[in-house]
Every structure is written in C-alpha cells, then in structure tokens.
C-alpha positions as CSV (number, residue, x, y, z in Angstrom):
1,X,-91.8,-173.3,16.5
2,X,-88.1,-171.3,16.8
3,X,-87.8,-171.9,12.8
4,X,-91.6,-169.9,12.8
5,X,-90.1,-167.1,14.9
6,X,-87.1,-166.3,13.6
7,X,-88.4,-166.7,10.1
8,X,-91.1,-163.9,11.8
9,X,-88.0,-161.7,12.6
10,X,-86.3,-162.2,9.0
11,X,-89.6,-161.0,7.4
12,X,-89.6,-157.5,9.6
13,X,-86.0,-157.4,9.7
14,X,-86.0,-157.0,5.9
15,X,-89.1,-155.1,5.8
16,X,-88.0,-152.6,7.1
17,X,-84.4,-152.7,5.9
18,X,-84.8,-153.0,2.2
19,X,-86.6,-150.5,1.1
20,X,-84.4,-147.8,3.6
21,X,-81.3,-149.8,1.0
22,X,-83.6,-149.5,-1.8
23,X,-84.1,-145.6,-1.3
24,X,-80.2,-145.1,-0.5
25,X,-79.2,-146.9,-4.2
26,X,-81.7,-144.8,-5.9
27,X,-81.7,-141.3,-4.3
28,X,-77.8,-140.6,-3.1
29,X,-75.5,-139.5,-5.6
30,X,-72.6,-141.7,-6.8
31,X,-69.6,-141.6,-4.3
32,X,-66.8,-139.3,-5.8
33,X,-69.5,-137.7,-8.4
34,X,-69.3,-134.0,-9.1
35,X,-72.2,-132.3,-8.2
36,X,-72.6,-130.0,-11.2
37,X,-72.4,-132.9,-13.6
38,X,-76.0,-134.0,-13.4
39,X,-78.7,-131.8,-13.5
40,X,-80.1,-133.4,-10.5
41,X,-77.5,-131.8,-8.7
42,X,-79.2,-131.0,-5.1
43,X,-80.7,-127.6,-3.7
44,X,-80.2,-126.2,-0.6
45,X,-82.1,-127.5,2.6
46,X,-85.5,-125.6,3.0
47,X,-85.8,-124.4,-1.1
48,X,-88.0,-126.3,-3.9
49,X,-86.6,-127.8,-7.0
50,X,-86.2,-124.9,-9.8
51,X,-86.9,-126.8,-13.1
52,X,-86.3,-124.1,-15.0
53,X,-85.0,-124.5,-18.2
54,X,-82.4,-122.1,-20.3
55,X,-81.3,-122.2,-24.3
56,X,-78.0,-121.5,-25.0
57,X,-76.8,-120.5,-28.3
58,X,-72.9,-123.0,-28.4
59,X,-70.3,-121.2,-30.2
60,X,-70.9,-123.6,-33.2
61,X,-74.2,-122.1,-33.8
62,X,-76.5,-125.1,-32.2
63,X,-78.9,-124.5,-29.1
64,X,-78.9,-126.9,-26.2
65,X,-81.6,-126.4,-23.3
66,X,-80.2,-126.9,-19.9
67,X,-81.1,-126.8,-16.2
68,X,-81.0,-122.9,-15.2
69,X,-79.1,-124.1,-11.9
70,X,-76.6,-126.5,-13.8
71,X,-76.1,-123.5,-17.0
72,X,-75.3,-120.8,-14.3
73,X,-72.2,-122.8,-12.5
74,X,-70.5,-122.9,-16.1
75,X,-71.3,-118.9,-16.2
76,X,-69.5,-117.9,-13.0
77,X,-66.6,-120.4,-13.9
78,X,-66.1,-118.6,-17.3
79,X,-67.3,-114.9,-15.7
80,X,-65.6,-114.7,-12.4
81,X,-62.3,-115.9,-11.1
82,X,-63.0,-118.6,-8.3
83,X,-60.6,-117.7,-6.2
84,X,-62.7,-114.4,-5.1
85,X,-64.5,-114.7,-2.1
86,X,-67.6,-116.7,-1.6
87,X,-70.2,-113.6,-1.3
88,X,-68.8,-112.1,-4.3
89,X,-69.5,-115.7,-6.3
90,X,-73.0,-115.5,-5.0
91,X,-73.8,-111.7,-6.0
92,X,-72.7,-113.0,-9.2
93,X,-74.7,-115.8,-9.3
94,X,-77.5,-113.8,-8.7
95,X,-76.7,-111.4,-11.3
96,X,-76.0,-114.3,-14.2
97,X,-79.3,-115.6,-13.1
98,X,-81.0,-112.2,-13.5
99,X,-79.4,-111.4,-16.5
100,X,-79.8,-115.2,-18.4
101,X,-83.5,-115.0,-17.7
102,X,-84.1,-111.4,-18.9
103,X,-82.1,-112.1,-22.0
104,X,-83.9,-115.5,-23.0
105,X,-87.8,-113.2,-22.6
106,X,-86.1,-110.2,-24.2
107,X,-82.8,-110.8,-26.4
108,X,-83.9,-109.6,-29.8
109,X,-80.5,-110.4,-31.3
110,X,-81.1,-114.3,-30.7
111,X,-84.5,-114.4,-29.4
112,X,-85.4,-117.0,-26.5
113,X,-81.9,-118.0,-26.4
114,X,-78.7,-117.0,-24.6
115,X,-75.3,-117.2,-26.2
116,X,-72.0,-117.8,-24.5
117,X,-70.1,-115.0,-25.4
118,X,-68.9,-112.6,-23.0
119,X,-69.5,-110.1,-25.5
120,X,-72.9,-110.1,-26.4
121,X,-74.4,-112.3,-23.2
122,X,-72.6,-114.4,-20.2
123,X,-69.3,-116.4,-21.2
124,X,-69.5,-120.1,-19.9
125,X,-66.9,-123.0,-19.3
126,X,-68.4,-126.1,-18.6
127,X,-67.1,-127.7,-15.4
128,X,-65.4,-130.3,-17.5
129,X,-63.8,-127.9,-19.2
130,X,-62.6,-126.1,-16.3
131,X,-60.8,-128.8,-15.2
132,X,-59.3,-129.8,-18.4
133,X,-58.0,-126.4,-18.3
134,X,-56.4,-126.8,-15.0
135,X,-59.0,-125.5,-13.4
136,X,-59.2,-127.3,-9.5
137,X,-62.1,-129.5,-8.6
138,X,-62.5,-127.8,-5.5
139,X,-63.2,-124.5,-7.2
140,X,-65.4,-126.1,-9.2
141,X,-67.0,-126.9,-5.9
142,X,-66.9,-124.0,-4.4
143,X,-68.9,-122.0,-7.1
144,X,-71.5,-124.9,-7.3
145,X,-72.2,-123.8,-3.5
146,X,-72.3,-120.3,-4.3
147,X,-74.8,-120.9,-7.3
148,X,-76.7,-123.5,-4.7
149,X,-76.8,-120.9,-2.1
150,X,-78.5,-118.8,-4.4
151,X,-81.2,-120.9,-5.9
152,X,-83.2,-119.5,-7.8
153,X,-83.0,-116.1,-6.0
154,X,-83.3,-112.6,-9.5
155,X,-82.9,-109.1,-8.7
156,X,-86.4,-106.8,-10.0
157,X,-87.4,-103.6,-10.1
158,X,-90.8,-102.6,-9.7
159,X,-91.7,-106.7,-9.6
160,X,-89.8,-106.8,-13.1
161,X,-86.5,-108.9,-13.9
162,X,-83.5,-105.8,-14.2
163,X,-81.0,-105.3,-16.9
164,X,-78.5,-107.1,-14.8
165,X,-75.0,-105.5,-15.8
166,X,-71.8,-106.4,-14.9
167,X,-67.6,-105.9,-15.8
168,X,-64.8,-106.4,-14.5
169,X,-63.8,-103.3,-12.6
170,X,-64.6,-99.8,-12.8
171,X,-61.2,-98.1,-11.5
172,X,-62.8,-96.6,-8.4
173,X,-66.3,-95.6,-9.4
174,X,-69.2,-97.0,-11.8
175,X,-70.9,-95.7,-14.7
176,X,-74.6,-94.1,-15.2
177,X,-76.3,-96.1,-18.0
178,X,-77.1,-93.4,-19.4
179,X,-73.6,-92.1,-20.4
180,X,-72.9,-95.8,-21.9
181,X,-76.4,-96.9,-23.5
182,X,-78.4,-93.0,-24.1
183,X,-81.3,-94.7,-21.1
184,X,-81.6,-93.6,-18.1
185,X,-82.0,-96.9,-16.1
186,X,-82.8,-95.9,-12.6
187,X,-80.7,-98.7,-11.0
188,X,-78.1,-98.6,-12.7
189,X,-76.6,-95.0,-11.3
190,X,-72.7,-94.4,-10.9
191,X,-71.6,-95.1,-6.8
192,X,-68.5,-95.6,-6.1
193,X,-66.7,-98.7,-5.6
194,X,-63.5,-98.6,-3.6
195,X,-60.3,-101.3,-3.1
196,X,-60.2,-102.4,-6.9
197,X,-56.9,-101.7,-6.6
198,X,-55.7,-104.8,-6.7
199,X,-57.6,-105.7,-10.4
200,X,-55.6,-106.5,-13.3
201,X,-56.8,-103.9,-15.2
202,X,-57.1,-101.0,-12.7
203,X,-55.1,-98.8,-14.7
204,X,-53.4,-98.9,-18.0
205,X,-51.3,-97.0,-20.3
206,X,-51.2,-97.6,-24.2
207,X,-48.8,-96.0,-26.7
208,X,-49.9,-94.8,-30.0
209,X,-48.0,-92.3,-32.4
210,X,-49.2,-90.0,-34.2
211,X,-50.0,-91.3,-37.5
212,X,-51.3,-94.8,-35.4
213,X,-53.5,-92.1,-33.5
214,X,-54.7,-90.5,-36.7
215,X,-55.6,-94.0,-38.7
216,X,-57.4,-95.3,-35.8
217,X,-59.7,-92.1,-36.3
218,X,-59.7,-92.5,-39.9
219,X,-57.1,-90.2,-41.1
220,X,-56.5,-87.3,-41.6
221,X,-55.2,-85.7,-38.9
222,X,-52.0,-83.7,-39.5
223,X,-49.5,-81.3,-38.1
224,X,-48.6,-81.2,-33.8
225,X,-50.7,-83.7,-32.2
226,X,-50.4,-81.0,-29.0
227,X,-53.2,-79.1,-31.4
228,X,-55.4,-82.0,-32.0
229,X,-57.0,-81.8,-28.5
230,X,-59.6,-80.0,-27.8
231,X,-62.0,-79.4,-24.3
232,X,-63.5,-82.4,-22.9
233,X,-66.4,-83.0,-20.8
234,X,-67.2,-86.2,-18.2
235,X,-69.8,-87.9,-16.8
236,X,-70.8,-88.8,-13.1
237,X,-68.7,-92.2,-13.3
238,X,-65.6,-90.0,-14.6
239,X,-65.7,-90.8,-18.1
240,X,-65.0,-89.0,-21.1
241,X,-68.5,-87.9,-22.0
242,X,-66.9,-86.2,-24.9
243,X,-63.9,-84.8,-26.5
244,X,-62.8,-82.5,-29.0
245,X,-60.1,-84.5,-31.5
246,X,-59.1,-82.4,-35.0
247,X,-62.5,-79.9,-34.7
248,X,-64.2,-83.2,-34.3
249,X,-66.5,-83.9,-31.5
250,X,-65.9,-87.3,-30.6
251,X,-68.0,-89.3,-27.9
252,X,-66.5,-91.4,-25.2
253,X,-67.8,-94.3,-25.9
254,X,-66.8,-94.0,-29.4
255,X,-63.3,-93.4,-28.6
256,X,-62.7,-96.4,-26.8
257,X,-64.0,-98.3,-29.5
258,X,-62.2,-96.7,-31.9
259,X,-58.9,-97.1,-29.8
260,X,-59.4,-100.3,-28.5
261,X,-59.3,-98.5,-25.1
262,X,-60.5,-100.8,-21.5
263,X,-62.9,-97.7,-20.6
264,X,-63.7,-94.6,-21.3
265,X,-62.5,-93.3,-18.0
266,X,-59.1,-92.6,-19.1
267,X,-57.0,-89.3,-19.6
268,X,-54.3,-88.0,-23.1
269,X,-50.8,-87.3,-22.7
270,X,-49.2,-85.8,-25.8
271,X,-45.0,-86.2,-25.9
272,X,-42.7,-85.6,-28.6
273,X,-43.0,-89.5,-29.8
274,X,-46.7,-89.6,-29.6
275,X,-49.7,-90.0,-27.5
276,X,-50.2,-91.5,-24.3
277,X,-53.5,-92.6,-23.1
278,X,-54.0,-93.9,-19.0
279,X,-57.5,-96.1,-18.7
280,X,-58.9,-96.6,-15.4
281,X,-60.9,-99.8,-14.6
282,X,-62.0,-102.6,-17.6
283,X,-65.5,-102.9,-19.0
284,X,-68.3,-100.6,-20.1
285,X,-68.9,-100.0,-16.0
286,X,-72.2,-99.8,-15.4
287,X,-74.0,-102.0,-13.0
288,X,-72.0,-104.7,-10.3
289,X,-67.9,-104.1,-10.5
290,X,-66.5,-107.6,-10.3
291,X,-63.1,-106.8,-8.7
292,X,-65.2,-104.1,-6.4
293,X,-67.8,-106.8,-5.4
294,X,-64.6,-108.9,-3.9
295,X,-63.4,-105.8,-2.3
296,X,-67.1,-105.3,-0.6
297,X,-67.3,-109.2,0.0
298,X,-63.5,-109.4,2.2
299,X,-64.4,-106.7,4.0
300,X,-67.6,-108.3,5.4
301,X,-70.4,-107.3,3.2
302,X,-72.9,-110.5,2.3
303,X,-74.1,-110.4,-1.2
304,X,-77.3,-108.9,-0.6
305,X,-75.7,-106.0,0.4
306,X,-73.8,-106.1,-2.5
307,X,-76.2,-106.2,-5.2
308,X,-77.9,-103.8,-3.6
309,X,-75.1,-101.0,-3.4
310,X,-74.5,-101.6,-7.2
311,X,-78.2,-101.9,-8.3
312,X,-80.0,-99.3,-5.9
313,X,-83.4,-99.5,-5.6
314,X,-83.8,-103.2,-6.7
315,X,-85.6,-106.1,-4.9
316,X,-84.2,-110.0,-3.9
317,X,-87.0,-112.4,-4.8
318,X,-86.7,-116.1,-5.3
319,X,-88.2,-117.5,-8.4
320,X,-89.8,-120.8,-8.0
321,X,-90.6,-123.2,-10.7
C-alpha cells in the first residue's frame, strides 16, 4: 500500500514537473546567446510578434530576406554611433524602420529591395561584424533594446509611411526638402537643431587653389579668383541656394558635389594662395539630425518628441504583422 502511494505522488510529481522542464528547454534562449543572433529574438512585454519580412540587396549583388526587427539592429550599428543616448537610438530606430519599409514598396532603383549602402539606402553591420570590428557586446545590446523598444512602431503622414530622412548633423539648423530634392515635402521643413556642437563634422574648412578650384568646375576659369564670385542667395536651412562662380550660376547642391563639399551650408574665402571654403554640419540635412537628435535626447527629450520636432506634422503608429 506505501509502494501504491508514493508511486501515486511520483506520477503527479512529474506531471506536473515535466512539461514546466519541457517548456523551459524549448522556449528560453540559450544561456550566454546574443539576442540579435536569431530571429526569434524576443519583443517587448505587451506587443505581438512583427513577422515582417525585408530584402536586402548585399554589397556582392545577392538578396537575402530577413526579419524586419533582426535587419534594423544591423542598421543602427552601421547608421548611428552606439555610444549616443538611448532615446536617440530609438528615434533612429523608428526612422530606419520607416525608411526600410517605404523603400522596399517604393524604391524604383532596386524595386522591393533595400540595399546597404549608406548612400543610396541605410548602411548595415551585422552584429557579428560589429564585434569583429571591436565593436562591444554590450553596445550591441544596447541598440537591440532600443530597436525592441520600438517594435514595430513607422512614422506617417496622412495614414501614409513618410520619406524618412536622416544625416549626420546639420551645423545648427536643418534643410527644407525642397532646397535639396525640388519637392516640397510638408514634413520635412528646416527647424533648428541646437548643441551639435560637439559633432565631428560641425564645421570644416578645405583648401583649394585656384587652378584645383577651376578643374573641379571644369575649367576654364582664369585671372583673380577675388573676381570669380558673384552674389549668392540661401535657403531657410542657411544653405547656398545659389551662387554666381565665372558668370556662371551655379546651384548649391551642385557645388557640393562638384567640390566634394559636407553641405551646402558653407561660406568662400578668397586669399592670395587660393580659396577657402568653411562647411557647417555633414549630410544633405533634411529630415532627423543625428548628432542634434543626441543633443535633444541628453537633455531629456524621449524619442517621440524627437521625431516629432524633425518631422512636424507626422504621426507614431505601430505596425503589426
């Protein structure tokens, strides 16, 4: 009769206890795994799973299609340095989001796809990569949050997925699309963006004499480069809107092309040995400032209020599928 009960007791005992083991096995990540290594990679409490799925064009010309979540924490590795403060990594989670969905429903230069060059779409460094780099596991870690934080969560206008822009810093104030791009995008007006500062690229000066000067434009140009300048005219984000060079009318965004320039906000300085040129801020500076995002985020603003100084008008929505 005591070898019937406690063989009773076993029976429940394990009952109940194995499949509680069972699920714990099964469902909990490997100890010591990295969370952005697996596409199962958890969602905060309270969302749904996104299962959405992103093509990205590799650099050697192949597509791969991965999780949306998973793509987007290689985006803000290779987009924005970790070490800026967390509200800042999730505005610009937000804005990779925005910006990789747009692009793979509208991107006509590789349609349904987008590419990993910072040039033409979002860079991205694979968390492996990071690290192989030197990059620190716990930044990894800390950008994963910010992307989780974030899940799923585009910025619209009008119910529509925006033209989500963003550089690196805009030396003070931002850029109206439509002195970049010829459209007038309604959120994507010039505002100001104070304590950039501290950015890399906040100001620089390049050199160039005169017959560097004159080659870059295609030649031509001759006698005192003091008489090559002509009246200028700028935009709302202080750009050059356009400038008079050798009877030429030259637009802004043309000259820093030409020139290799950071921005078009910059100003000439003509010496005996040549020509100066002072750029203020990096990037074509229209839409979120990077540096000025960090600046917003240390001084207390959360990312909402963020995105919504540097894309005016626009809407937070959580995409769900």
């Amino acid at each position: 009769m005591k070898r019937f009960w406690l063989e009773a007791i076993l029976a429940v005992a394990l009952g109940v206890l194995f499949p509680w083991i069972l699920f714990s096995l099964t469902d909990s990540p490997a100890k010591g795994a990295s969370p952005v290594q697996s596409e199962g990679a958890s969602q905060p409490a309270g969302t749904q799973p996104n299962t959405t799925k992103v093509r990205v064009l590799l650099p050697d010309g192949q597509a791969q299609e991965m999780d949306l979540e998973v793509y987007l924490v290689g985006v803000v590795l290779g987009e924005m340095p970790a070490d800026f403060e967390t509200e800042a990594l999730k505005a610009q989670s937000v804005v990779a989001r925005t910006f990789a969905l747009r692009a793979q429903e509208q991107n006509s230069k590789h349609p349904g796809m987008v590419c990993t060059d910072a040039a033409c779409c979002q860079a991205y460094c694979a968390p492996a990569d990071y690290l192989a780099q030197g990059g620190e596991e716990a930044a990894v870690e800390k950008v994963t949050a910010a992307v989780q934080a974030t899940w799923g969560q585009v910025l619209c206008y009008q119910g529509e997925l925006i033209e989500a822009t963003y550089f690196s810093c805009s030396g003070g104030r931002t850029e109206d699309a439509l002195a970049v791009w010829g459209a007038d995008v309604p959120y994507l007006r010039s505002t100001e963006s104070p304590g950039e500062e501290g950015a890399a690229h906040y100001t620089d000066r390049v050199f160039f004499t005169p017959e560097e000067f004159s080659q870059a434009l295609g030649g031509g140009l001759t006698g005192n480069p003091e008489s090559w300048f002509g009246a200028a005219s700028y935009t709302a984000g202080g750009g050059v809107e356009e400038m008079a060079i050798g009877g030429r009318i030259y637009r802004g965004t043309e000259l820093r092309r030409l020139l290799g320039l950071r921005s078009t906000a910059f100003t000439v300085e003509v010496g005996a040995a040549g020509i100066w040129i002072t750029t203020h801020g990096f990037g074509h500076r229209v839409g979120m400032s990077q540096y000025g995002a960090d600046a917003m985020a240390a001084a207390g603003a959360d990312y909402a209020s963020i995105l919504a100084h540097y894309y005016q008008g626009t809407t937070l929505e959580t995409r769900k599928t």
